[in-house]
N, C-alpha and C positions, 0 to 999 in steps of 0.2 A: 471571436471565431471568424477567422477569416471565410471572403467567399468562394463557393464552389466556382469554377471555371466550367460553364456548359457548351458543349459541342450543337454549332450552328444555331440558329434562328429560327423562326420560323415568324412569317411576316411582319420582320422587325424586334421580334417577343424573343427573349432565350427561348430554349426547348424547354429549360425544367418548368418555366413561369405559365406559359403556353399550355401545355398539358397535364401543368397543375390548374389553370383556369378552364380548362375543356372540364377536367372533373368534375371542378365546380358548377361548371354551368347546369352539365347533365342531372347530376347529385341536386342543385336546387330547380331544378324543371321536377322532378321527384316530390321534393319538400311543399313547394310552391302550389302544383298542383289540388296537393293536400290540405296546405293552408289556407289557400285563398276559399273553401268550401268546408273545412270545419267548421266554423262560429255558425252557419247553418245549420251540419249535418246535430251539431250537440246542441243546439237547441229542439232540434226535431227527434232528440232522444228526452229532452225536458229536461235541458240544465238552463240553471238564470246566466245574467249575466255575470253575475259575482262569480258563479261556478269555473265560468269559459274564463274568465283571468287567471283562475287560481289553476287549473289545469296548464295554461302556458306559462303562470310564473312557475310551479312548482315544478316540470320538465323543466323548462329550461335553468334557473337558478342554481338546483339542486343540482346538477348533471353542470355546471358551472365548477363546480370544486375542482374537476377531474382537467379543466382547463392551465391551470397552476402544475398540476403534480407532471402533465404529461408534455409541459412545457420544460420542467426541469429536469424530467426523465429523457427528454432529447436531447438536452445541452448534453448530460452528463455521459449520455454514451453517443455521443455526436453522429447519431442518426436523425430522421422523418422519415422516411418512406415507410418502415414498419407500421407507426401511429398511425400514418395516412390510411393504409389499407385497412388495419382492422377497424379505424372510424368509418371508414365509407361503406363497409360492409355493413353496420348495422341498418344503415340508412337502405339500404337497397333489400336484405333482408326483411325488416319489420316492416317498412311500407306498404306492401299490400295486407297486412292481417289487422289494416282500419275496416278493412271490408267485411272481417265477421263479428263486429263487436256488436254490442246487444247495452252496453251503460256507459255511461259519464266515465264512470270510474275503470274501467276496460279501457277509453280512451287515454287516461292520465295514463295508465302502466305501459302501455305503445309508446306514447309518444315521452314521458322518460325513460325509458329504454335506448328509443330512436337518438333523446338528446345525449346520451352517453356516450354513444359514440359519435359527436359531434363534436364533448370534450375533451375524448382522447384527440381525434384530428386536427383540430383546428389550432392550436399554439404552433407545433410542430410544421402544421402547412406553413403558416406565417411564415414562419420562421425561415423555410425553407425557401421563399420568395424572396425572403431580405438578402438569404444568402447568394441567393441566384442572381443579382441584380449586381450592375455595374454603376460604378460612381456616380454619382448625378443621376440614377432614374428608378431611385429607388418609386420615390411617391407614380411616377409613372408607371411602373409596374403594380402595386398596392392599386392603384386607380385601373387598371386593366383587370386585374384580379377581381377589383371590385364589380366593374362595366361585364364579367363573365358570369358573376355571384347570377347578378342581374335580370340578364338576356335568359338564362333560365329560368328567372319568375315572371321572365315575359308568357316565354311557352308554356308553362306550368298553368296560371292561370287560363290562356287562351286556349290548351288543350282542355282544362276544364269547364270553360264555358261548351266550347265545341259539345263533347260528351253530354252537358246538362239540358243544351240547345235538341240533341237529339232523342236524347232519355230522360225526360224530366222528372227530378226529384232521386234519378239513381246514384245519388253519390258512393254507393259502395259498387257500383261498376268501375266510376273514376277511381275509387282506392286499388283495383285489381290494377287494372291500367299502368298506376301510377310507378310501378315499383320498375319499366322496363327502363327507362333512360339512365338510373341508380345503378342498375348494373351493368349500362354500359360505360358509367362515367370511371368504374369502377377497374370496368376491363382497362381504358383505357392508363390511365393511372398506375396499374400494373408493367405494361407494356412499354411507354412511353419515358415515366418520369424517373430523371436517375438520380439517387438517394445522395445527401451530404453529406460524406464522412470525414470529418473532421482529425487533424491529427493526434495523437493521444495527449503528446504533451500541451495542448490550446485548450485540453477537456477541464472543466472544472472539476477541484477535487471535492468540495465542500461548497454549501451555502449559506450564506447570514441574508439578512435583512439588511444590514448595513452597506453588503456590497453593492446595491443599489443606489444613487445617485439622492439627494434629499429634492432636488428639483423632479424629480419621475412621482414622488409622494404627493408631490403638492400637486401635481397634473393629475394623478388618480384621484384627490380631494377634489376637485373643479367637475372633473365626469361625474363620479357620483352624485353629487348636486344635479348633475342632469340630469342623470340616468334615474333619479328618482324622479322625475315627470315624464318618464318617454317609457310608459307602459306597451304590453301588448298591442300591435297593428291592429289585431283584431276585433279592438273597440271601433277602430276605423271604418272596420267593412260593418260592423253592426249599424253606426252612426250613415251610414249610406243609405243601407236599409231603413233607417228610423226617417229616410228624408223622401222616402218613396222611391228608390231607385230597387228596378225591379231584381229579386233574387234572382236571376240566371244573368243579371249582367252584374252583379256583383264580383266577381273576378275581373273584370273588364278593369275596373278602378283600380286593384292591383297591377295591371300591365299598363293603366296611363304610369302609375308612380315610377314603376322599373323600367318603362321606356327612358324617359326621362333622365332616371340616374345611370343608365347604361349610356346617353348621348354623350352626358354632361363627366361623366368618373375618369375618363383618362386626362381630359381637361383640364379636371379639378388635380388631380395627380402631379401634372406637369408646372399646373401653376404653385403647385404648392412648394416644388421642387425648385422655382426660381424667387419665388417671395418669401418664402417660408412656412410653414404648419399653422402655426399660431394663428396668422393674420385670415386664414378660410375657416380654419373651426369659429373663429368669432362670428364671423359672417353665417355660418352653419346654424349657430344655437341661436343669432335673432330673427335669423329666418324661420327657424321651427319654433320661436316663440309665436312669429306673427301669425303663422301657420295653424296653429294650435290654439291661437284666438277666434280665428276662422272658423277652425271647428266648433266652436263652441258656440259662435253666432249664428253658424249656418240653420236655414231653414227650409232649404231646397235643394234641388240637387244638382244645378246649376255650379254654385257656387264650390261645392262640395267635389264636384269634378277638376275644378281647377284646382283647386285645396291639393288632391292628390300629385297632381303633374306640380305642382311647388313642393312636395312632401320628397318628388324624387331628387330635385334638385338639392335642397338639403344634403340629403343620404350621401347622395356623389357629392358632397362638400364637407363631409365629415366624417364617416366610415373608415377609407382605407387613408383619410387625411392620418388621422385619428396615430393608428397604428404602423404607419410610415413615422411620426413622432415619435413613440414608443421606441423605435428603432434604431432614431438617431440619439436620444436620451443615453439608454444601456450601453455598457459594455458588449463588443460584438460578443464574447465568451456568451452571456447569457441573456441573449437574444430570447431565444425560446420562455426562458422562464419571464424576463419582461413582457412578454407577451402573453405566454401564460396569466399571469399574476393582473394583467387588464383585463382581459378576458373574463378571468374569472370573477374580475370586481363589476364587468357590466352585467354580465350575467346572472351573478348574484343577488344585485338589486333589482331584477326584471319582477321577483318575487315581491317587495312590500309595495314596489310601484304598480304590479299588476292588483294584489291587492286593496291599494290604496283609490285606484282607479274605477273599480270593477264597484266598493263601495259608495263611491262617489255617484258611479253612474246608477247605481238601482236604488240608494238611500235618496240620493237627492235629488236630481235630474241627470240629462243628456250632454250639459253642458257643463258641467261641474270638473269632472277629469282635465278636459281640455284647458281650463282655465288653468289649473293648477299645473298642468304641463306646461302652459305659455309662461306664468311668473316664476319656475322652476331655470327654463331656456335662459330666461332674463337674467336670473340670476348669475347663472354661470357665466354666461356671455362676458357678465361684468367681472366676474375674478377671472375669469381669462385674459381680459383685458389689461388689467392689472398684473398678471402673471408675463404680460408679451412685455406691454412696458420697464417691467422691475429687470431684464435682462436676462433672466430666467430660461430664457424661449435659445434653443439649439438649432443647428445645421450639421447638416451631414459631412462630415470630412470622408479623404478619399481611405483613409484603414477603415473605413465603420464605425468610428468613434465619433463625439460630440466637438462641440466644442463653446 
């Protein structure tokens, strides 16, 4: 699918890419909020910690399927801006009704709902950034996208400290709260961003599996392997907590990580765009190995703070690295569903990794998760390695093909 042509800029940024990342940012100042003070607020409803992973694996996982279908339902009617709006709506809708839950299990059906429409949005948005991008900047854009994701879990969290710093222990004030920036990311999105429509005859008619490239297979084998050690964040804020860092600055360490990967993501983007993909995810997954070691040695909260501000560099080293590959792998036709189809394989396994995790951390100790996420990192790192060297490893040509 060839790309959209967007009318003017905006400091540097197309207009679609721009004010597809303003959504995002608002949309995750919303989420972020939310998240950085649930693993609290559900303990202080009396769930363990096993509980708190299976609540984010199962949302998010399960609500993962819809990742795939609404990636190949954009290619095939060569739309996103439909998917986009009705994802973002749900996020802005069910965001504040955290604030009248009363169980664990009131939590899970929010917050699967919330992640539903996360999976209708998100292939689609993708999608609609690859198309919006000019030769040479894709991963630039992907890296801005991502440094936007970001800057909204900057404010997210630091609104919620704000709020907990003045109302202590009301986190269902912050849930009311939380839901206004959602709907302005929302407004904007509407107003702003102009949809890709594709010509009829670029539209896929049909799908196989086959149509897919066997190098895209093997890169989804290598994530997987990751992605089953890189459970829930939210063992992170608890492991914070477990080192004495007091609960109202516990958001704070969410805003060191996403500072961080908001300096570092258009960077990473750029350099990924002149070196190639491969050679930053490597660097990505030994870094979150080492990282992840850290976690698991830490016994203060010293250490634990840096831990985070290395967690964001990462993220901005592999996130929109990640899915800018993705991009150049596919066929431009079916962008959407390659993206989909990632999507839906990290998210899927957010589930046995959370968990796997979650058991980890209350069967055995504090440090058990982490380890298994570090020799996990490790592992991939090396069939990435192997996957860069065997020649496997792609570049962006100027039609949006591989090569």
């Amino acid at each position: 699918m060839q790309r959209t042509k967007t009318n003017g800029k905006v400091i540097g940024i197309g207009r679609n890419v721009f004010f597809a990342g303003l959504t995002s940012f608002l949309t995750d100042t919303t989420s972020k909020m939310i998240y950085s003070i649930m693993p609290l607020f559900l303990m202080a409803l009396g769930a363990s910690k096993t509980e708190i992973s299976l609540i984010e694996g199962i949302a998010d996982s399960t609500a993962s399927i819809l990742k795939g279908l609404s990636g190949w339902w954009s290619d095939k009617s060569g739309r996103n801006k439909p998917f986009m709006v009705i994802g973002y709506a749900f996020t802005a809708l069910l965001s504040p009704l955290f604030a009248f839950v009363t169980s664990p299990i009131q939590v899970l059906a929010i917050r699967f709902s919330e992640r539903v429409g996360k999976g209708i949005r998100t292939a689609p948005r993708d999608s609609l950034v690859a198309a919006s991008s000019e030769y040479g900047t894709r991963g630039r854009n992907f890296g801005f996208h991502k440094a936007m994701d970001n800057s909204g879990a900057i404010l997210g969290p630091l609104l919620a400290f704000g709020i907990l710093s003045l109302f202590p222990g009301q986190y269902r004030k912050a849930f009311l709260i939380s839901g206004i920036p959602a709907l302005l990311g929302l407004l904007s999105l509407i107003v702003f961003v102009k949809d890709r429509k594709a010509a009829k005859h670029a539209l896929p008619k049909r799908f196989s599996f086959k149509d897919l490239p066997p190098r895209f297979y093997v890169f989804l084998a290598i994530v997987f392997m990751f992605t089953l050690g890189n459970s829930t964040d939210a063992l992170l804020l608890i492991k914070a907590g477990d080192v004495g860092i007091d609960p109202a600055f516990i958001p704070i360490m969410y805003l060191i990580y996403n500072s961080v990967s908001v300096l570092f993501s258009v960077p990473a983007g750029v350099l990924s765009d002149r070196i190639g993909r491969e050679r930053l995810i490597i660097f990505g997954y030994l870094l979150y190995s080492i990282i992840y070691l850290g976690f698991g040695r830490a016994a203060t909260a010293g250490p634990v703070i840096g831990l985070f501000a290395l967690y964001g560099l990462y993220s901005a080293s592999t996130d929109g690295v990640q899915k800018a590959l993705v991009t150049d792998i596919v066929d431009p036709k079916l962008k959407g569903t390659g993206l989909g189809i990632y999507n839906f394989l990290v998210g899927i396994t957010l589930l046995p990794a959370s968990i796997i995790a979650g058991l980890l951390y209350d069967r055995i100790d504090n440090r058990a998760p982490f380890y298994f996420g570090a020799v996990m990192a490790l592992s991939a790192a090396v069939l990435m390695f192997f996957y860069y060297m065997s020649g496997k490893g792609v570049k962006e040509t100027e039609n949006g093909t591989s090569s």
